[in-house]
C-alpha positions in Angstrom: 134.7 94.4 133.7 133.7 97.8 132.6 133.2 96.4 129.0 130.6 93.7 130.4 129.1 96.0 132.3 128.4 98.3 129.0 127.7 94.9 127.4 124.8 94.1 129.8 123.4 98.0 129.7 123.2 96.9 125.6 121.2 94.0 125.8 118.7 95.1 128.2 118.0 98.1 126.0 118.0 95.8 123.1 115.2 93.8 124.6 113.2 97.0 126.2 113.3 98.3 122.4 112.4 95.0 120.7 109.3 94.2 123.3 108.2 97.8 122.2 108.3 97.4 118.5 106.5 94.4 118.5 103.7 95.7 117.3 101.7 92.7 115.8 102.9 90.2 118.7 102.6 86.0 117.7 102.2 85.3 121.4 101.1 86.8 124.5 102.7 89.6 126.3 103.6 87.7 128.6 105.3 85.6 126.0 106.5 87.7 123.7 108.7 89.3 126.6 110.0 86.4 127.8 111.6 86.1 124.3 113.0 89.5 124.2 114.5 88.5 127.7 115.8 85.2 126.2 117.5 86.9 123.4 118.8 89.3 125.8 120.5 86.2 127.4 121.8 84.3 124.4 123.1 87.6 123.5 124.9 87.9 126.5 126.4 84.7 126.5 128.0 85.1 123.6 129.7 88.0 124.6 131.0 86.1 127.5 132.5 83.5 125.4 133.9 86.1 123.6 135.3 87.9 126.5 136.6 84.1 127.0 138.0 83.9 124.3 139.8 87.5 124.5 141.6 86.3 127.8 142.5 82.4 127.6 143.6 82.3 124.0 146.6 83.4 121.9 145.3 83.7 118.8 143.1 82.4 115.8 144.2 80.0 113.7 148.0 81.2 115.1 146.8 84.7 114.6 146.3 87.2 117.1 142.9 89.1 117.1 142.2 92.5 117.8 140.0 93.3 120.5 137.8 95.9 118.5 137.6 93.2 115.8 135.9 90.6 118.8 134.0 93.5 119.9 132.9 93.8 116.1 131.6 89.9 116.1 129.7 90.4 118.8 128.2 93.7 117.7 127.4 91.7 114.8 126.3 88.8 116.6 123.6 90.9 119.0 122.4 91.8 115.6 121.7 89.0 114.2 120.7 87.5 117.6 117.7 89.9 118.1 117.2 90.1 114.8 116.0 86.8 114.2 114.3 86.3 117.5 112.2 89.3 116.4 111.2 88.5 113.0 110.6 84.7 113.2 109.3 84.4 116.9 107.9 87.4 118.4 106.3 89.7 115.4 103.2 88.5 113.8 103.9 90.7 111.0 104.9 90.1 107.5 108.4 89.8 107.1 109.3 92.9 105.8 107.1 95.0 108.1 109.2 93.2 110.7 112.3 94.1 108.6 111.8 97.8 108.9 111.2 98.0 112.5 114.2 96.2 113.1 116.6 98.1 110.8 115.2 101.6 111.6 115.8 100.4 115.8 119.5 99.0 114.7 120.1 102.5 112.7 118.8 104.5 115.9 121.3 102.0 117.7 124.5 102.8 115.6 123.6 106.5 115.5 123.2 106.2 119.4 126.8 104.2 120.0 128.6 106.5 117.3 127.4 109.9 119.1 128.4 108.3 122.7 131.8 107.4 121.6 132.6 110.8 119.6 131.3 112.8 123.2 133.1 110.4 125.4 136.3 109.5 123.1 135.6 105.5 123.8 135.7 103.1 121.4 134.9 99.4 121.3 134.4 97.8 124.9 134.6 101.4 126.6 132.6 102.1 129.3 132.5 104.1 132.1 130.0 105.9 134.3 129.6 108.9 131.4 129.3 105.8 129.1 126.2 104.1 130.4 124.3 107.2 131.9 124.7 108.5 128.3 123.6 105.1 127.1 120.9 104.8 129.5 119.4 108.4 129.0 119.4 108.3 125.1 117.7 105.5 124.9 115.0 105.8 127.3 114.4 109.5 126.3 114.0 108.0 123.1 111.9 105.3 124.4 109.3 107.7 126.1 109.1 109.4 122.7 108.2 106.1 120.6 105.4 105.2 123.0 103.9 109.4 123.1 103.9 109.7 119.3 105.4 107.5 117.3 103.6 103.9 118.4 100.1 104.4 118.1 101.2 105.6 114.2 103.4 102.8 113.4 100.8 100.7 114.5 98.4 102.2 112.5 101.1 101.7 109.3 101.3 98.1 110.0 97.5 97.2 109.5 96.3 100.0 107.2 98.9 99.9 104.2 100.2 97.3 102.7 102.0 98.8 100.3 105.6 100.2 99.5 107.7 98.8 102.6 109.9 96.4 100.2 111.7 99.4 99.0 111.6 101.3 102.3 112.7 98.1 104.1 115.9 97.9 101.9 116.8 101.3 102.1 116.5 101.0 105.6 118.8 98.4 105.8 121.5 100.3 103.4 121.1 102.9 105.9 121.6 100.5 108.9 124.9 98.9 107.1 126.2 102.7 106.4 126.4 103.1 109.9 128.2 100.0 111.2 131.0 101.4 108.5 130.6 104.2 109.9 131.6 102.6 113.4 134.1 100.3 111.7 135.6 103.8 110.4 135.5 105.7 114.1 137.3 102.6 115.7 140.3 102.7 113.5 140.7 106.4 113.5 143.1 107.8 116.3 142.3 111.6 115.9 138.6 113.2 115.7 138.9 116.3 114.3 136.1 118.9 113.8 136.2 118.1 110.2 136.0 114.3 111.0 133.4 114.9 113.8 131.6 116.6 111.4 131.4 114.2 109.2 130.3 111.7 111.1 127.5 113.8 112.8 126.2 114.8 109.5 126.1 111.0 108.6 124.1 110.0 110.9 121.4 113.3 110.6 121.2 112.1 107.4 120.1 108.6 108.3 117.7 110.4 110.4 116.5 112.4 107.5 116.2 109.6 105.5 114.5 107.5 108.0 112.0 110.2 108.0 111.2 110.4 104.4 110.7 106.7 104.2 107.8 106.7 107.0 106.6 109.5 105.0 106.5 107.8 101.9 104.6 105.2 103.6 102.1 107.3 104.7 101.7 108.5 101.8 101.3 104.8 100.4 98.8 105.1 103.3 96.7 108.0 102.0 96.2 106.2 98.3 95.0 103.1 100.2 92.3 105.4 101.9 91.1 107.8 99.0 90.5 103.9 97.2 88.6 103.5 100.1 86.6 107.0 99.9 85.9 106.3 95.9 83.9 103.1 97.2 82.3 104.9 99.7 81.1 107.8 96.7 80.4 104.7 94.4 78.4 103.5 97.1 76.8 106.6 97.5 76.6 107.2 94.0 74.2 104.0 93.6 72.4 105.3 96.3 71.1 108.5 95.0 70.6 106.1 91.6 68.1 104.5 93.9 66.3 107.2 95.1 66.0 108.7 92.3 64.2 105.7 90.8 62.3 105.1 93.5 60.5 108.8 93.8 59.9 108.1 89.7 58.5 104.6 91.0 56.1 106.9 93.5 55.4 109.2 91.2 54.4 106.9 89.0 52.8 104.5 91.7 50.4 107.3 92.6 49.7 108.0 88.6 48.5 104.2 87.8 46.7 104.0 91.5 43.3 105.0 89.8 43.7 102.5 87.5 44.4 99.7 90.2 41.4 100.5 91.7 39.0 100.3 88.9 40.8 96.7 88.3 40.5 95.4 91.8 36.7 97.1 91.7 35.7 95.1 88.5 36.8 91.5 90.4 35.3 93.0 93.1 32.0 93.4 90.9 32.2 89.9 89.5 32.9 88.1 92.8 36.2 87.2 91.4 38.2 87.2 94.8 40.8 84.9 93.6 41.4 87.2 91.0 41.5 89.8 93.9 44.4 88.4 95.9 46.7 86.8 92.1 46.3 90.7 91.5 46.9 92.3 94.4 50.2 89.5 95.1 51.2 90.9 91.5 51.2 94.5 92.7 53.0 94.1 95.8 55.9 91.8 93.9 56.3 94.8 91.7 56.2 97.4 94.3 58.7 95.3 96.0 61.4 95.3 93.0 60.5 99.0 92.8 61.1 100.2 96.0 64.0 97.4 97.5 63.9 94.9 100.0 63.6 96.3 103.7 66.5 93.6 104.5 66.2 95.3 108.8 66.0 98.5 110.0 69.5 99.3 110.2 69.9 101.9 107.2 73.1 101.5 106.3 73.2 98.0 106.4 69.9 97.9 104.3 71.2 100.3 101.8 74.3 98.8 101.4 73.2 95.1 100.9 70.0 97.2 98.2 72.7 98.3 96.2 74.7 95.5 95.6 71.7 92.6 95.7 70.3 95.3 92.7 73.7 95.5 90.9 74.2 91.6 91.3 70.6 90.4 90.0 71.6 93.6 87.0 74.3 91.4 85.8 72.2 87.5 86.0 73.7 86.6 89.6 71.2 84.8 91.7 71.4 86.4 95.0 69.9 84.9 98.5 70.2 86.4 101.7 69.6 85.9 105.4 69.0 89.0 107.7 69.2 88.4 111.2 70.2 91.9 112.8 69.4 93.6 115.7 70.9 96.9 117.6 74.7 97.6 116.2 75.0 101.2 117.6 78.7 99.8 119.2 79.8 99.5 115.3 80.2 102.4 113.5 78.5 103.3 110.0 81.4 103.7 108.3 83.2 100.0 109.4 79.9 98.9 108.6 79.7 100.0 105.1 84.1 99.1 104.5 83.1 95.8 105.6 80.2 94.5 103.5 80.9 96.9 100.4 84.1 95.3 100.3 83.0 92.0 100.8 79.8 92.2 98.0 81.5 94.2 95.4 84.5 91.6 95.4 81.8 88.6 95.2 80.0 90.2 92.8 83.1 90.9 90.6 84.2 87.1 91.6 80.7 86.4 89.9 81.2 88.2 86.7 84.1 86.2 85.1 82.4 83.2 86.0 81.1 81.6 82.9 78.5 79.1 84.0 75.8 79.8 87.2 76.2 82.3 89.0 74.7 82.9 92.6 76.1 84.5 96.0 74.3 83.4 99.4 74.6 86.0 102.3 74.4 86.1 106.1 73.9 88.6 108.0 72.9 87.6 112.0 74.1 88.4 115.7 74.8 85.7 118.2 75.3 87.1 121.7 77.0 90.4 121.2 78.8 88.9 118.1 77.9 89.6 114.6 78.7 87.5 111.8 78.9 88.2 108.2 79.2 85.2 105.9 78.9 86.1 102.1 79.0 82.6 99.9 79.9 83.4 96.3 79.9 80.3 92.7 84.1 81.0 92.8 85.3 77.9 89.7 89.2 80.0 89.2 92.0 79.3 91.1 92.5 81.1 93.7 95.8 81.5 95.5 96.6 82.9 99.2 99.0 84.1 101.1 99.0 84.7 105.4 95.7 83.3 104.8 94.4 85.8 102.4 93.5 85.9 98.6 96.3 87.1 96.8 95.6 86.7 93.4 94.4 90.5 91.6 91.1 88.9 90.4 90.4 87.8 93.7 91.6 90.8 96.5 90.6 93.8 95.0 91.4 97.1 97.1 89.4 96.1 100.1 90.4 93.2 101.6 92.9 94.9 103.8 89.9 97.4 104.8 87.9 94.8 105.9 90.8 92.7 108.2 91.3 96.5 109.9 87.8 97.7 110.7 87.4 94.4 111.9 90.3 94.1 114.4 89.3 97.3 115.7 86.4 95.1 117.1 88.4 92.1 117.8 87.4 90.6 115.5 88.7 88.2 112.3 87.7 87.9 108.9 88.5 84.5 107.2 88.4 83.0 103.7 88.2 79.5 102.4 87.6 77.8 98.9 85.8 74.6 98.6 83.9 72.5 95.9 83.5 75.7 93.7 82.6 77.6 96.5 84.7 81.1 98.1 83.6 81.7 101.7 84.3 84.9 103.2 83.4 84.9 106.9 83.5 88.1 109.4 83.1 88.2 113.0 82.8 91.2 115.4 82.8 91.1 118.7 81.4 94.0 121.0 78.8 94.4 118.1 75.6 94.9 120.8 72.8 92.8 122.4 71.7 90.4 119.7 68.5 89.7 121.5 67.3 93.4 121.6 65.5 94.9 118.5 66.4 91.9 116.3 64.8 91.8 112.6 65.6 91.2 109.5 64.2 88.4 106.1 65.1 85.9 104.3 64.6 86.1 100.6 
């Protein structure tokens, strides 16, 4: 009975930790702990059968099992159990993200169970009072610790980097498998010595150590991702100060020629030649225009951003049409503003340069309601391949892709891509992005 009793302590803790690390649910909530609480119960059941099993029967196959061996099936068993359910139903994450979580929570676990049964001198199906208060208090201390400073940086991992968790994930599985020998090891031995004690202790601070350095490493994975980030931001800003630059020679040189433009428009003036008047003065302002930009709307980033990359586009013979419908945005900030469409323009206008026949990129920039969406359209003939929905291929990604699906989650939002007929669509949404109806300009051109 006291086994079972332990047993049940297990899987509730199991499911408590499992709802918790579900940082990218599939489902709801609501949901999503029902399946922890499921698991929890096929869990469960199995032990029972086992426990069955333990009592009604005389062997195996003739043999006669070992209670710590049964014990070990359904410690494996749990594992897999909750394992599964985790990766396959209740994370929306990749895979391997999921991976991670899972094995770093089952290496806590083991560390957890092999400390309890060195301090209590229990081994498989012991419980007692000093058994499940230890149980209880490690893992909800540990719990309380997760959600004050660990969660919100995990959470943070899984959308911003992308990078490095293959590795990490199968070291973190090694790690998790040491352990269980570990167990396998304390369960045969009869005597715990200080030596052996020890040992085991230092075992499992290193899988702490270890699990340390791997969220380190990922972080640091982390970091690379965001100075990529920062050197499009200083390209951006680079091609900026390009601009202004050019256009205080443009006004220089504006005010230079202006002389001269007058004693034109005064001569047609002189001859009666209004026609003449207006062809000239449509001339002038076309080439004033190309000098000085397009005022796209009188939101200064966005009108910088989408200069800069309309310039560099029509630079390299890629026909570029645009539709600015914009009003107040102060609920986004300038810097998700400028991830999102430098991202989005510098991979369509990269998309543009390998193609070898016409080249053109449509963009549309508008708020409905207090949404705003950003379509940019893009001539895309290659093949393009995806995975979770998202351009894979190296051509096709680039750096910023991930940048994008972030800043635009932090506004729950979604981006979304599609390739049709020659055509790559990449479509943003934000919500919370403002009233739409207040202060709303922009052009088409």
């Amino acid at each position: 009975m006291n086994a079972l009793i332990t047993n049940i302590i297990n899987n509730l803790i199991h499911g408590l930790w499992f709802y918790s690390l579900t940082l990218e649910p599939k489902h709801s909530r609501k949901s999503t702990a029902m399946l922890s609480a499921g698991a929890a119960m096929v869990s469960q059941l199995v032990m029972i059968v086992i426990f069955l099993w333990m009592r009604w029967t005389d062997g195996f196959f003739g043999q006669v099992v070992s209670v710590k061996w049964l014990f070990f099936c359904g410690y494996c068993s749990t594992a897999l159990i909750f394992g599964i359910t985790f990766i396959f139903l209740m994370s929306d994450s990749e895979p391997i993200k999921s991976l991670l979580s899972m094995s770093a929570y089952y290496s806590l676990w083991t560390l957890i169970y092999l400390v309890i049964s060195i301090v209590t001198k229990t081994f498989a199906g012991g419980g007692g009072l000093a058994v499940w208060g230890l149980r209880i208090g490690l893992n909800l201390s540990a719990l309380v610790l997760y959600h004050r400073v660990l969660k919100k940086t995990m959470l943070r991992m899984y959308k911003e980097i992308q990078v490095g968790y293959k590795m990490v994930s199968a070291v973190s599985v090694f790690t998790f498998i040491v352990m269980t020998i570990m167990i396998i090891y304390n369960e045969k031995t009869k005597q715990q010595s200080p030596l052996y004690v020890a040992m085991l202790l230092s075992t499992g601070s290193m899988m702490v150590i270890i699990h340390i350095q791997l969220f380190r490493f990922i972080a640091q994975a982390g970091y690379v991702n965001q100075l990529k980030q920062m050197q499009l931001h200083e390209k951006y800003l680079q091609a900026q100060i390009s601009a202004y630059e050019r256009m205080e020679q443009s006004a220089r040189q504006t005010r230079h020629d202006f002389r001269h433009h007058n004693m034109v428009v005064a001569e047609y003036a002189r001859e009666k030649d209004y026609q003449a008047i207006l062809d000239y003065l449509q001339e002038y302002e076309k080439q004033e225009e190309e000098k000085y930009g397009i005022a796209f709307c009188k939101n200064h980033v966005v009108n910088n951003v989408l200069n800069a990359y309309v310039s560099k586009a029509r630079m390299e013979q890629i026909e570029v049409t645009s539709d600015i419908r914009l009003g107040e945005t102060v609920e986004i900030s300038d810097y998700d503003l400028v991830a999102i469409l430098a991202n989005v323009l510098e991979n369509a206008v990269n998309a543009c340069e390998q193609e070898a026949g016409a080249k053109w990129i449509e963009i549309s920039l508008r708020q409905k309601g207090n949404k705003l969406i950003f379509v940019c359209k893009n001539t895309c003939t290659a093949e393009v391949k995806f995975k979770d929905g998202v351009p894979s291929n190296r051509e096709r990604i680039g750096v910023g892709i991930n940048s994008v699906r972030y800043a635009a989650e932090k506004y729950d939002g979604n981006v979304n891509f599609v390739v049709a007929n020659g055509i790559f669509t990449c479509q943003v949404i934000l919500n919370h992005a403002g009233d739409g109806l207040k202060g709303e300009d922009g052009v088409s051109c």
